[in-house]
N, C-alpha and C positions, 0 to 999 in steps of 0.2 A: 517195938518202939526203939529208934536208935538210940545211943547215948554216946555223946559228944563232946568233947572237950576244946575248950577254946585257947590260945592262947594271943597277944597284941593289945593292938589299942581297944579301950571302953567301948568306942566310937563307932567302931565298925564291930564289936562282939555284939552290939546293942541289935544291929543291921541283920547281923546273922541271922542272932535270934529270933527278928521277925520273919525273916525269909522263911525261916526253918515252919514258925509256927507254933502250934502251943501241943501240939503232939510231940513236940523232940524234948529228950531226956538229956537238959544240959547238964553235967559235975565238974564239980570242982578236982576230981580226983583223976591224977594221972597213972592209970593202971592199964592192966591186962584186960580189964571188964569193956572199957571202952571201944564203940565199933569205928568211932571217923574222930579224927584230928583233924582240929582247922586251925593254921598258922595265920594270921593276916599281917604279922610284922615284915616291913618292909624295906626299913634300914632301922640302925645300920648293921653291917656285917656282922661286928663281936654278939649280938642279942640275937640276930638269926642262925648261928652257932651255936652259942647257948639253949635256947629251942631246939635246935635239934638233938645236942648230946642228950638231954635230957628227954625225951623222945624216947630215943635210942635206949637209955638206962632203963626205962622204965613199959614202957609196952613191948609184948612181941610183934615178932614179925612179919603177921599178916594183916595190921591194923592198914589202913591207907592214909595217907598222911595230905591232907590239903595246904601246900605251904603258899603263900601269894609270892609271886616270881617277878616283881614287875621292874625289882632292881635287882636282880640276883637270880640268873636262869637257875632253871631245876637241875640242870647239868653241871653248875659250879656246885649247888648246894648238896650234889652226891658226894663234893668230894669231902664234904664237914661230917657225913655220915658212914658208920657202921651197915649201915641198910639202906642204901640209896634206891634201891628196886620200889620200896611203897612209897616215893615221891611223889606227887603228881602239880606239878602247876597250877594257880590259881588265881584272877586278877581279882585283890580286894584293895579297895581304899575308903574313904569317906565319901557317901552318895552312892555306891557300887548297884546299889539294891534298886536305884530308880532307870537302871538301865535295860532291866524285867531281863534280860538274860547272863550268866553268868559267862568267864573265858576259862577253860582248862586246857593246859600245857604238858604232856605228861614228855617224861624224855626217852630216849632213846634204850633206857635199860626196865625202865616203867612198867612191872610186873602186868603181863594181860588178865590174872584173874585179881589182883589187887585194884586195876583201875575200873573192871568189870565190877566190883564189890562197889568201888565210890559211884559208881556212875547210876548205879540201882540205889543206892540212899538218896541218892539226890532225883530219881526216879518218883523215888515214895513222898517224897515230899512234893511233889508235882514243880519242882526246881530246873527253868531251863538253860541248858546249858551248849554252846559249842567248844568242839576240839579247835583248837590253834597251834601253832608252831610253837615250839620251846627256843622262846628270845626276850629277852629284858623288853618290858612296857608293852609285852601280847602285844596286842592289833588297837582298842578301840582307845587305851590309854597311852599308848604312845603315839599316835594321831593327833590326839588332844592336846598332849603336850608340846608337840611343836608348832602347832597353832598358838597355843597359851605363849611358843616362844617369839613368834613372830608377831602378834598382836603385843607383845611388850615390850620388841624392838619401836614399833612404830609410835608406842607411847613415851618412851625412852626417848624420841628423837622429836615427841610435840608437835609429830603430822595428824594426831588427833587426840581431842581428850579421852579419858577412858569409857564413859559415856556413848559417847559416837562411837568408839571401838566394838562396845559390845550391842550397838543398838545395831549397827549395819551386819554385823556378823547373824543376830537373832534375825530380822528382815530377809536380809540376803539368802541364807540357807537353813533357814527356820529353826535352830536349833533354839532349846529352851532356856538356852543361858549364852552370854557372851564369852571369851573368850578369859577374860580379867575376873568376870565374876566366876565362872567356873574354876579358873585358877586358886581363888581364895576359896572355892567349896572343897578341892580336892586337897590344899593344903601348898602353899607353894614350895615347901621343902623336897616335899616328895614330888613334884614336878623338876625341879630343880636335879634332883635323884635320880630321877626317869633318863634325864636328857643324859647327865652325865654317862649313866650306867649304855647309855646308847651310842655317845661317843667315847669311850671309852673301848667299845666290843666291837664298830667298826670302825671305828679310826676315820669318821667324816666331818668335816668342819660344821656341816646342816646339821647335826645333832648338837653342836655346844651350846650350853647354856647362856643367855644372856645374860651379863655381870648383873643388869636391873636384878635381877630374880634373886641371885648371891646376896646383894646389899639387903634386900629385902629381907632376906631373912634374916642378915646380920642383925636388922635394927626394930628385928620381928614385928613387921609393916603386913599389913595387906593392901589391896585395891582398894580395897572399899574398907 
């Protein structure tokens, strides 16, 4: 039986846990005993630093460390660590679980028998997963996100309610949520997060955030 250590939001440790199932041996204890870390904080910077020293302090060095990359590639988060080799990428947020597959990002220094190690835990757990590139917002959440930013451009400018935004979105390409309402499941901070961390890393105006989403959060608003 694995034994697991969490650390992040309630919200998504909650998520974990059922993915995991009732054979996984969560603790509370950060030690040597431990076989998988899972990180799922995702901003901001100072508290994913913190995580990791503390990481660092306290396990050796062939534990695998699952940290969520989605604003923070796994390649910047080497450079916060003593042991950047057991990083491995990880897309977690709120709802992650209802996507039945998981994203792992490992980088470029990402020990072959450390990520061999994570990849058979999550084996055992009958947990599916694909490899993806090591980039801020992986593949299926950073997709969503610029959706989420363009559907609230057009809300923004009152070419449709938000209603009609996510009823033609669900219609149109069958997705099981709209655009605005998936915004508010995923958190619009960390969307907000996503984008920036995306333009930011390529320097393209398609990734900026629309100010809607900044105010939003100012005035801790949702869509709905």
């Amino acid at each position: 039986m694995a034994k697991i250590f969490l650390f992040g939001k309630d919200s998504i440790k909650k998520e974990i846990k059922t993915l995991f199932g009732e054979n996984a041996d969560f603790t509370n204890t950060l030690n040597n005993d431990v076989d998988i870390i899972i990180d799922s904080t995702n901003y901001p910077r100072a508290k994913k630093l913190e995580n990791i020293k503390s990481i660092d302090k306290h396990c050796k060095t062939g534990i695998p460390v699952l940290t969520s990359s989605l604003c923070i590639s796994v390649s910047e988060q080497c450079t916060m660590s003593k042991l950047p080799h057991r990083l491995i990428g990880i897309g977690l947020y709120d709802t992650f679980s209802s996507a039945k597959r998981i994203e792992l990002a490992p980088s470029k220094i990402t020990d072959s028998e450390i990520l061999k190690n994570a990849e058979n835990i999550l084996r055992g757990f009958e947990i599916n997963y694909s490899m993806v590139p090591d980039r801020v917002g992986l593949v299926f959440p950073r997709i969503l996100s610029m959706i989420i930013n363009e559907a609230a451009q057009v809300y923004s400018e009152k070419i449709a309610i938000k209603e009609d935004i996510d009823t033609a979105m669900k219609l149109g390409t069958n997705y099981p949520f709209g655009p605005l309402e998936w915004a508010d499941r995923l958190g619009i901070e960390l969307v907000y997060e996503i984008l920036s961390a995306l333009q930011r890393d390529f320097g393209e105006d398609r990734y900026r955030p629309h100010p809607l989403l900044n105010e939003m959060i100012n005035l801790n608003k949702n869509f709905y």
